[in-house]
C-alpha positions in Angstrom: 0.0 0.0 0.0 1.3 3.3 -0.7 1.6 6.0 1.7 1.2 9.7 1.5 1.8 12.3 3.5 0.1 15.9 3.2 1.0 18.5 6.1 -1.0 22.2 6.1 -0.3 24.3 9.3 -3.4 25.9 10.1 -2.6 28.5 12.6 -5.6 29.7 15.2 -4.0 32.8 15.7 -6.0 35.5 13.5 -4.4 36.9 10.4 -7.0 39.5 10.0 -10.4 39.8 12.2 -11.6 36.4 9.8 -9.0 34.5 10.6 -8.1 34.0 7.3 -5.5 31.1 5.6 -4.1 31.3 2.6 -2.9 28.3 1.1 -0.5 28.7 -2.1 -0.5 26.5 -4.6 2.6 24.3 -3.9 3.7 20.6 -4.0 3.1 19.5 0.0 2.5 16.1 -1.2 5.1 13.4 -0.7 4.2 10.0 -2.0 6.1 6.8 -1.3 5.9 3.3 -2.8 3.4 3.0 -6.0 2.5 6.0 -8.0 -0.8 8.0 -6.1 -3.2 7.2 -8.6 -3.4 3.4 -7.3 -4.7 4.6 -4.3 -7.9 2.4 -5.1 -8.8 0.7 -8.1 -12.5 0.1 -6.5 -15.0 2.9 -7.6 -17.5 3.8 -5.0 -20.3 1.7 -4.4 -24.0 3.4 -5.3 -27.0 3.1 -2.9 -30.2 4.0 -2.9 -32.5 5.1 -0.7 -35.6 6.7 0.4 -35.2 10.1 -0.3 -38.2 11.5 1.6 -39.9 13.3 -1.1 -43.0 11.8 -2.7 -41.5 8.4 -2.9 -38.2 9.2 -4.9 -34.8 7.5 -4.2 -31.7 9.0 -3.4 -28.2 7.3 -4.9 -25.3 7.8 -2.4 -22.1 6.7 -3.4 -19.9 5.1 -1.1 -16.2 4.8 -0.9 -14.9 2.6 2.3 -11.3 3.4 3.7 -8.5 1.8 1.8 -6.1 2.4 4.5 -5.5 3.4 8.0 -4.7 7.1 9.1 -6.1 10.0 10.7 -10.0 9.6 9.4 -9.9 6.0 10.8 -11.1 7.1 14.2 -13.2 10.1 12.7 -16.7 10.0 11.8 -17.8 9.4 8.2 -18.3 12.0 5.7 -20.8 13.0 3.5 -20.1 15.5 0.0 -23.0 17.3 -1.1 -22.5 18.5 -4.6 -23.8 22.0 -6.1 -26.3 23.3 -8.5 -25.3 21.7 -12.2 -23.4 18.8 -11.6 -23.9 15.4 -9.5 -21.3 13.3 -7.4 -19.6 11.5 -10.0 -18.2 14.6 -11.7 -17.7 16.1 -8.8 -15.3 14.6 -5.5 -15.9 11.2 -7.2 -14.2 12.3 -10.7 -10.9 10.7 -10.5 -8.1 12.5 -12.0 -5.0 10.7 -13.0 -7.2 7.8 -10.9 -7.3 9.8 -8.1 -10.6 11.5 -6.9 -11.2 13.6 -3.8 -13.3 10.4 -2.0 -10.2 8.3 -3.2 -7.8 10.5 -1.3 -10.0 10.7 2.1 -10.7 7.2 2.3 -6.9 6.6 1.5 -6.6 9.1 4.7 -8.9 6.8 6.7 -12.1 8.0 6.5 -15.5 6.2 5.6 -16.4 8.5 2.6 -20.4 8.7 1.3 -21.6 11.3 -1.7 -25.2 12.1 -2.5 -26.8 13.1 -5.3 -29.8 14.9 -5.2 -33.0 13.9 -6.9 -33.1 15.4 -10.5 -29.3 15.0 -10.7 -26.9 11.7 -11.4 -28.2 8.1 -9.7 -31.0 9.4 -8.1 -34.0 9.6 -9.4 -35.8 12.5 -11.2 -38.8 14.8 -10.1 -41.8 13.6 -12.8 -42.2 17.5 -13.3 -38.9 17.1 -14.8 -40.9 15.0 -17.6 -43.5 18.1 -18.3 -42.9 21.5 -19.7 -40.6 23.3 -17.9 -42.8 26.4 -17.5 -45.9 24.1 -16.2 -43.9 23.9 -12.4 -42.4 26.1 -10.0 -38.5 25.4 -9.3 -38.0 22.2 -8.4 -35.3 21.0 -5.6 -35.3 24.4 -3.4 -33.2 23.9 -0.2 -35.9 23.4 1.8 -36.5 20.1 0.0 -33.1 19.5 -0.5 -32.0 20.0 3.2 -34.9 16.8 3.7 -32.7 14.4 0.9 -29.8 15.5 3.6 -31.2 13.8 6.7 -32.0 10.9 4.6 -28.6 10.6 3.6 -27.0 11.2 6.8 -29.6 8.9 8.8 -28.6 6.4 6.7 -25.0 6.4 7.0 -25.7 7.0 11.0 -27.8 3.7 11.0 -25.6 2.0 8.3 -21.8 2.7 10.7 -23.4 2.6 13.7 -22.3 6.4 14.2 -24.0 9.3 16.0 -22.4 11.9 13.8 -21.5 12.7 10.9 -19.3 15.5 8.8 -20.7 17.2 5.5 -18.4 19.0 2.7 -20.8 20.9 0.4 -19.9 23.2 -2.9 -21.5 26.2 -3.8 -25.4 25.8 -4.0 -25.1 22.6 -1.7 -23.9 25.1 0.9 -27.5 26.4 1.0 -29.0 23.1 1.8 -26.4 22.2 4.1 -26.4 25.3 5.9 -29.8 24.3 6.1 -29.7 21.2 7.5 -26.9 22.0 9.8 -28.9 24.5 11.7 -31.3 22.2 12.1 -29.5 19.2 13.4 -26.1 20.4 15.4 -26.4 17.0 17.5 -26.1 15.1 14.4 -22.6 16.4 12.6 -19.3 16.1 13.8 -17.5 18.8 11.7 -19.4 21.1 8.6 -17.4 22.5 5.3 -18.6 25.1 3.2 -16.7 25.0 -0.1 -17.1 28.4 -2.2 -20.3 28.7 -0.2 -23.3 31.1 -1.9 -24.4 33.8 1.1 -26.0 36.8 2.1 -25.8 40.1 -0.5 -28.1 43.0 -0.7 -28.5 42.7 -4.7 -31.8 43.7 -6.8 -34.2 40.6 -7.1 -34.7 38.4 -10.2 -38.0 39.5 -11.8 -40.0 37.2 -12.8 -41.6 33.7 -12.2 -38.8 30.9 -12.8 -38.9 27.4 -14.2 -38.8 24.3 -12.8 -35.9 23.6 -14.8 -33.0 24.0 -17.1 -30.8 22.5 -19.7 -26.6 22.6 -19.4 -24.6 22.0 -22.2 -21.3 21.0 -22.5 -19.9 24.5 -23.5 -21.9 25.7 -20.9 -20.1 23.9 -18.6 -16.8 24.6 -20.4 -17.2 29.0 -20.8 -18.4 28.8 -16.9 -15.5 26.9 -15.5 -12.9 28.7 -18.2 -14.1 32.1 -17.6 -13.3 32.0 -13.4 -9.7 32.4 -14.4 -7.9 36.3 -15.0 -8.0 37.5 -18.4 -4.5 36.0 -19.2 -4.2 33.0 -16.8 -4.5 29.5 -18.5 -7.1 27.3 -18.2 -7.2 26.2 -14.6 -9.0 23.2 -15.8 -6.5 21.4 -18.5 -8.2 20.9 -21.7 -6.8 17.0 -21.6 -9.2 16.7 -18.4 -11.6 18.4 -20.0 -12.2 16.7 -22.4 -13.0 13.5 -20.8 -15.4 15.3 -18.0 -17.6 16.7 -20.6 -18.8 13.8 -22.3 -19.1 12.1 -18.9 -21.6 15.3 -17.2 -23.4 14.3 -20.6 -23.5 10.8 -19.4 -25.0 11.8 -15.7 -28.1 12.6 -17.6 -29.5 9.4 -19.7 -31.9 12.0 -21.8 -28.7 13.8 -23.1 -28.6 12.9 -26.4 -32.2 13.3 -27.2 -32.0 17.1 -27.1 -29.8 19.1 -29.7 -27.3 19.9 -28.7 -27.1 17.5 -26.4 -27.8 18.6 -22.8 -28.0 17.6 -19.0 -31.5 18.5 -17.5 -31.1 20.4 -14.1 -33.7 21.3 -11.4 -33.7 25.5 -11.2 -34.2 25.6 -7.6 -30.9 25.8 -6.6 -30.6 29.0 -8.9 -33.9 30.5 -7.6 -31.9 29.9 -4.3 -28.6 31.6 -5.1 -30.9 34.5 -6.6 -32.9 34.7 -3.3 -29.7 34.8 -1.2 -28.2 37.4 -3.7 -31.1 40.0 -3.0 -31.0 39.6 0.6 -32.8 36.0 1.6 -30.7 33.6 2.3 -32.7 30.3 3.5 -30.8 29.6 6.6 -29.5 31.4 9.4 -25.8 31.0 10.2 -26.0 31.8 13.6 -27.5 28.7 14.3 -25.0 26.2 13.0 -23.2 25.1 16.4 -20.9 22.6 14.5 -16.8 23.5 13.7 -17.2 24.9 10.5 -14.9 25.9 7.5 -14.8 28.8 5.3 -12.8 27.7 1.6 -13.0 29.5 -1.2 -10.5 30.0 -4.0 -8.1 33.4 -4.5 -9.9 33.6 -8.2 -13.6 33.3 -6.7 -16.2 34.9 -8.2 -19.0 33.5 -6.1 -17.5 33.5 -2.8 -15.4 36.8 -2.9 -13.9 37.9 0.2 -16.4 40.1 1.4 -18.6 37.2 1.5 -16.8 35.2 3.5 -16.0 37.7 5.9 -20.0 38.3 6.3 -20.5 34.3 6.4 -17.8 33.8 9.2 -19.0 36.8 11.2 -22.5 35.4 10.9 -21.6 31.9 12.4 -21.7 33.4 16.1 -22.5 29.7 17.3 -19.6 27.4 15.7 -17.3 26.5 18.6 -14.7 26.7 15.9 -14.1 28.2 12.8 -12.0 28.8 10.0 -11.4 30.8 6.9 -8.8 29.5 4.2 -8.3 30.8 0.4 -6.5 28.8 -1.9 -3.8 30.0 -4.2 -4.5 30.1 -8.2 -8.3 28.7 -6.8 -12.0 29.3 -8.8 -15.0 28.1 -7.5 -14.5 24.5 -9.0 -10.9 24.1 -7.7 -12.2 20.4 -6.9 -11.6 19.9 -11.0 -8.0 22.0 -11.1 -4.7 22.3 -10.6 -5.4 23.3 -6.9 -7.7 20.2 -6.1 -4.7 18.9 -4.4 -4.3 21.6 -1.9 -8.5 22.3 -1.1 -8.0 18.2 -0.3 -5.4 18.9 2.2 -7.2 21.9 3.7 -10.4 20.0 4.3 -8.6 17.1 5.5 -6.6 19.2 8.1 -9.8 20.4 9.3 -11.9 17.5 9.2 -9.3 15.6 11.6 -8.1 18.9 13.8 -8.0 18.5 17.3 -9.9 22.3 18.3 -12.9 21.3 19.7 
């Protein structure tokens, strides 16, 4: 078995009044034996489950630990991916055969990722069948936060556990915020990846679908754009190219549209609109789990502003943090600086601040 080892200093002495970390973007890995991407041959395993809503399953896929090491004594954890793209593509999408749930469960730690209905393994709403002007939005966070206690009742019941640590991205924030607020007794650690919060912006007019279509080149001028005029792709074309036609392959409708496209529920941007004119649907101040703040130096989404106001706002956490990434967007799970979000959520995730 090879062995890694990954060491960020996270300091609790504040930097500024957020206590804020930057993390450049340089080679703290050391790997010894077999080349990192045979970490684990073994994909994770998919489950589903009652989600909750109106009958629909939930897939979670689960990747056990493939060696011992500092997650081995912490509870599971649970990624909750963001508005456009499911699990699979996200911190299960291996790069060089490594993904994000490949490198915590080589760290130890019983790793589980959910997909919420409309998106990936789990099953669709049937509005998603019907005209997508004949529904409201469909999979707002309040529905969404409910798919996250099914998940994490589950995987409570399933290890015999009594908590359990969520890492959400960007809209999944919302829904975790949610659910965190809700159920303190129930998570061990929470980490809010480029998390959407509070601004003061003008409100979308208008009545919204229930959902959307995402193309490929969607996907590609979203992720692209992040980056400084004059900075590279952070993203490299040669990766890019295989993700695209596997977010095409989350979706089994794809190809019957033209182009071909992925069909996404449009409440998590009805929810990122809400919270961008001064509604966001949770309340920080009630979250009492340790809770971490990352966001990337070239965010958009989370700029820095917001994650002063989301750290000030989380009066309850016994701990917190706040760490930027070097060279980061807000999909720095897909990039160059994948390597160094995984060691800052790691560090936190096994810390010994409580």
């Amino acid at each position: 078995m090879p062995r890694c080892e990954a060491t960020l200093f996270l300091s609790s002495a504040a930097r500024h009044p957020c206590a804020l970390l930057l993390v450049t973007a340089v080679p703290l890995i050391a790997c010894h034996g077999t080349h990192a991407g045979s970490m684990s041959s073994r994909g994770p395993v998919v489950t589903r489950i009652p989600s909750g809503v109106a009958g629909l399953r939930l897939a979670l896929h689960h990747q056990t630990p493939t060696a011992r090491g500092p997650g081995s004594e912490r509870p599971p954890v649970l990624f909750v991916h963001g508005a456009t793209f499911p699990t699979a593509l996200a911190a299960g999408y291996r790069f060089d055969g490594v993904s994000w749930m490949d490198d915590l469960a080589h760290q130890g730690f019983d790793v589980w990722g959910l997909d919420f209905l409309g998106y990936g393994d789990s099953d669709r709403y049937p509005e998603m069948h019907e005209p997508a002007e004949a529904n409201p939005p469909l999979g707002r966070a309040e529905i969404a936060s409910v798919q996250i206690a099914a998940a994490v009742d589950h995987i409570r019941a399933t290890g015999r556990v009594a908590q359990v640590s969520l890492v959400a991205h960007s809209w999944g924030t919302i829904a975790a915020g949610r659910y965190a607020a809700d159920h303190a007794e129930q998570l061990d650690r929470l980490v809010l990846f480029g998390p959407v919060t509070l601004r003061a912006g003008p409100a979308e007019p208008g009545p919204a679908p229930a959902w959307h279509v995402v193309t490929v080149a969607d996907q590609r001028d979203r992720f692209y754009g992040y980056v400084p005029d004059g900075e590279p792709p952070a993203i490299a074309p040669r990766y890019f190219a295989d993700w695209g036609p596997a977010y095409l392959a989350s979706d089994p409708s794809s190809g019957s549209r033209v182009p071909a496209s992925v069909l996404v529920p449009n409440g998590p941007s009805v929810d990122i609109d809400d919270a961008w004119s001064g509604h966001l649907p949770y309340d920080p101040a009630r979250i009492g789990a340790p809770t971490l703040i990352v966001h990337g130096a070239w965010e958009t989404v989370t700029t820095d502003a917001d994650a002063h106001w989301l750290y000030d706002a989380l009066r309850s956490a016994p701990f917190k943090r706040d760490v930027k990434i070097d060279r980061g967007t807000h999909v720095m799970h897909l990039e160059a600086s994948r390597r160094e979000l995984y060691r800052a959520v790691a560090a936190f995730l096994t810390a010994d601040d409580r």
